[in-house]
C-alpha positions as CSV (number, residue, x, y, z in Angstrom):
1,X,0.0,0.0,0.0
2,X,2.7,2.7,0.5
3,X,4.4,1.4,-2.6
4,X,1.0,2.3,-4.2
5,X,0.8,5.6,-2.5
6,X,3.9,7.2,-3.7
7,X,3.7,5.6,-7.1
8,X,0.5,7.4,-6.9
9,X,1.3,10.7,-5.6
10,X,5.0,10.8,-8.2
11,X,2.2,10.4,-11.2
12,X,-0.2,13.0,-10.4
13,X,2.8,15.1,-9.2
14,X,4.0,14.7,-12.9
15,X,0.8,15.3,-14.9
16,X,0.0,18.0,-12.5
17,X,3.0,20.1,-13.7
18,X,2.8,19.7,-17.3
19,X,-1.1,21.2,-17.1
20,X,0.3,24.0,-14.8
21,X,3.1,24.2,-17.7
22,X,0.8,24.5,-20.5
23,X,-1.9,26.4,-19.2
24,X,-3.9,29.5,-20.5
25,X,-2.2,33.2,-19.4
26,X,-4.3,34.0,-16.9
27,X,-3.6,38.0,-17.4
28,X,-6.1,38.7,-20.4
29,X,-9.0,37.7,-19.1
30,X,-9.8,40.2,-16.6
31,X,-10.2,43.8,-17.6
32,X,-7.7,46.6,-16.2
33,X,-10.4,48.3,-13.7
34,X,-7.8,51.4,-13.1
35,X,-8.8,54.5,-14.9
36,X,-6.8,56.8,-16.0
37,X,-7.0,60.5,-14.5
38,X,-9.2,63.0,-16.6
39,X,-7.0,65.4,-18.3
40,X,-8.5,69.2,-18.2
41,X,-9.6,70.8,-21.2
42,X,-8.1,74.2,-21.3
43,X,-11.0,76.7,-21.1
44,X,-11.6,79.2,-23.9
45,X,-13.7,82.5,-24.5
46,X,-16.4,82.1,-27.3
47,X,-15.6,84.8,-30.1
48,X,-19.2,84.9,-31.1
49,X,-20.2,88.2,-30.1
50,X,-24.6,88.3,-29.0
51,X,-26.1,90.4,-31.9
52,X,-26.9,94.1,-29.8
């Protein structure tokens, strides 16, 4: 039985590491929830002059 054991616990040791290996990126496939600071618009005078 303890033969058994750590025959069992080497193999899924083993094929537990190759799927860690190959597995997907994990870093696309939650969006970036930090947003970036407003930038100020620079405020201007109209030029149109009201009709008197």
């Amino acid at each position: 039985m303890k033969t058994f054991f750590i025959a069992f616990l080497m193999s899924t040791s083993f094929l537990t590491a190759q799927a860690q290996a190959f597995s997907l990126s994990m870093d696309n496939l939650v969006r970036d929830l930090n947003f970036p600071d407003p930038i100020a618009e620079p405020v201007t005078k109209d030029k149109v002059q009201p009709e008197r």
